[in-house]
Backbone as ProteinMPNN parsed JSONL, in Angstrom:
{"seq_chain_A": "XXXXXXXXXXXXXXXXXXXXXXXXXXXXXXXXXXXXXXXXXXXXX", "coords_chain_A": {"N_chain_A": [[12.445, -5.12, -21.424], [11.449, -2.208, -20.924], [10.948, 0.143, -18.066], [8.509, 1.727, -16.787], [6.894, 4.86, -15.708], [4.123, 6.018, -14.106], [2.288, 8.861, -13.217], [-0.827, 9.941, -12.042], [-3.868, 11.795, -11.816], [-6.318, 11.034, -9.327], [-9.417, 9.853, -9.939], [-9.823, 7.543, -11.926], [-11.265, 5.301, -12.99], [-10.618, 1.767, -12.411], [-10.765, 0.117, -14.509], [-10.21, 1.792, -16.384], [-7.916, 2.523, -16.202], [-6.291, -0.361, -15.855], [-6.772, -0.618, -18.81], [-5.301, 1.181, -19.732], [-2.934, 0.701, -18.848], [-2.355, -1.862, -20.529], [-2.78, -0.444, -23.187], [-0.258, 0.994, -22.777], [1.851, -1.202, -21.92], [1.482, -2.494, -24.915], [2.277, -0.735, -26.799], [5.057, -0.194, -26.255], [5.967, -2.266, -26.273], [5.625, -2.884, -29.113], [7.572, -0.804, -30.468], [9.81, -1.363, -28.937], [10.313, -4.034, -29.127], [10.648, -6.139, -27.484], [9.139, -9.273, -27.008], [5.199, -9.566, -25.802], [5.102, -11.718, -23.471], [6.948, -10.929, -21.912], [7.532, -10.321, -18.143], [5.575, -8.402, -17.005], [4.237, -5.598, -15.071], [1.377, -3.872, -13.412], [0.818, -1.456, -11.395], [-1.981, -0.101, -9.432], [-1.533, 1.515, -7.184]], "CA_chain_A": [[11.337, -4.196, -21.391], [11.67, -0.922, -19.826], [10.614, 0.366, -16.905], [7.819, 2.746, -17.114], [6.054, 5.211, -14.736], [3.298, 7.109, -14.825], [1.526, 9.533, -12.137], [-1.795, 10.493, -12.813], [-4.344, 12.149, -10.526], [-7.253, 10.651, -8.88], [-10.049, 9.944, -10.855], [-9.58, 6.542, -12.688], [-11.827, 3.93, -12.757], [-9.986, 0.628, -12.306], [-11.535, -0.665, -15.653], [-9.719, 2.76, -17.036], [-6.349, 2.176, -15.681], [-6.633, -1.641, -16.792], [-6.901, -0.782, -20.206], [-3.849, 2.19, -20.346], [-1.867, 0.064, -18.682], [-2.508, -2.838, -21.614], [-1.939, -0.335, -24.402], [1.145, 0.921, -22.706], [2.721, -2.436, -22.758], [1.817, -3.109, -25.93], [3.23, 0.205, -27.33], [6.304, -0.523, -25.721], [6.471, -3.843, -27.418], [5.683, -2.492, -30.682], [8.608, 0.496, -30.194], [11.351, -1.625, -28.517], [10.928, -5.594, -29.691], [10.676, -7.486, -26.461], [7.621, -10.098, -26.706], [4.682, -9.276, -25.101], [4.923, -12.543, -22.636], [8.19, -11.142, -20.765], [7.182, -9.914, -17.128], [4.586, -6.826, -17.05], [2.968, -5.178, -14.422], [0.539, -2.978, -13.47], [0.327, -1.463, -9.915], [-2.57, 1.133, -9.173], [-1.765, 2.331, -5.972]], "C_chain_A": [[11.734, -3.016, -20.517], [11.086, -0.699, -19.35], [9.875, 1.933, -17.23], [6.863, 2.994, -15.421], [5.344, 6.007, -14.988], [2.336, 7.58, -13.472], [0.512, 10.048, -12.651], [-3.111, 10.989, -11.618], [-5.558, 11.318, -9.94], [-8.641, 10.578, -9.629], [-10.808, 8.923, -11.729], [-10.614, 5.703, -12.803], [-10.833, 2.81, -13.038], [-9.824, -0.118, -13.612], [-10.32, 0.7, -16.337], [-8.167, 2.721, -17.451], [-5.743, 0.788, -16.031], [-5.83, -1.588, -18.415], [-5.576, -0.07, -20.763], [-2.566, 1.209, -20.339], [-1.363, -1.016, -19.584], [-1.654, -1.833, -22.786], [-0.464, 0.773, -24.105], [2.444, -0.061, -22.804], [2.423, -2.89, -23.901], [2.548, -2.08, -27.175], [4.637, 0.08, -27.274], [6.834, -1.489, -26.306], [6.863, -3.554, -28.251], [7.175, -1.72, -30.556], [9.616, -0.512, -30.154], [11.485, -3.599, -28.792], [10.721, -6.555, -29.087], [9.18, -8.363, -26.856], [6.833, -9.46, -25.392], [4.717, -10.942, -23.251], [6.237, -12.145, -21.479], [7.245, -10.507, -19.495], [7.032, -8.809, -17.532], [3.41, -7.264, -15.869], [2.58, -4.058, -13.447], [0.021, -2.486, -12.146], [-0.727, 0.183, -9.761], [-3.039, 1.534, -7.784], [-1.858, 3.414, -5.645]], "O_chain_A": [[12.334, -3.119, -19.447], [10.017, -1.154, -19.757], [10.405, 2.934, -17.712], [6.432, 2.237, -14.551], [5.546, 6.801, -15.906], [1.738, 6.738, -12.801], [0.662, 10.664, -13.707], [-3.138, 10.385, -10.545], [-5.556, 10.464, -10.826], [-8.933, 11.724, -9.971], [-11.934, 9.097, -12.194], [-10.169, 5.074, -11.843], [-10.154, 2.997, -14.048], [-8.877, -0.881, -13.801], [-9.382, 0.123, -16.889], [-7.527, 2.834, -18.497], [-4.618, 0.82, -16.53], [-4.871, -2.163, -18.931], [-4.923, -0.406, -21.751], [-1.676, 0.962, -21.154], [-0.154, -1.246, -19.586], [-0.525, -2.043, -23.231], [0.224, 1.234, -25.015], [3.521, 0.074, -23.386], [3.097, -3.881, -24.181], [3.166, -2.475, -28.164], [5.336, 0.262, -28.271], [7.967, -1.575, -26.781], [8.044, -3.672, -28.58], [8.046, -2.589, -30.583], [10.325, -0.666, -31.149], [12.513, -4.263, -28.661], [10.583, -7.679, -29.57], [8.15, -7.693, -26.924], [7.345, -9.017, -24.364], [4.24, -10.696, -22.144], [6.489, -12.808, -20.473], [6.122, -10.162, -19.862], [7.827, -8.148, -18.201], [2.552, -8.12, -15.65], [3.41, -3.432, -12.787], [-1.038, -2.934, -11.707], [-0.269, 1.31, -9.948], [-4.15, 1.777, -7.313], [-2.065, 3.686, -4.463]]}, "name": "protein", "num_of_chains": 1, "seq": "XXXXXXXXXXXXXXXXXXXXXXXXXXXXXXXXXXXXXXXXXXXXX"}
């Protein structure tokens, strides 16, 4: 899986950020092959 980053400004709701972060790994899946069960995750610091 590749290694993805993403900066985004202040704003989010938690519930918002949640959900991108979902259909970014599952885009990623789709695109590059890996199963969704390999290690993913989602830090919104």
């Amino acid at each position: 899986m590749p290694l993805v980053h993403i900066d985004l400004l202040a704003g989010r709701t938690p519930e918002q950020l949640a959900k991108m972060c979902q259909d970014v790994t599952e885009a990623i899946a789709k695109n590059t092959g890996p199963r969704l069960s390999t290690s993913t995750s989602c830090s919104t610091k």
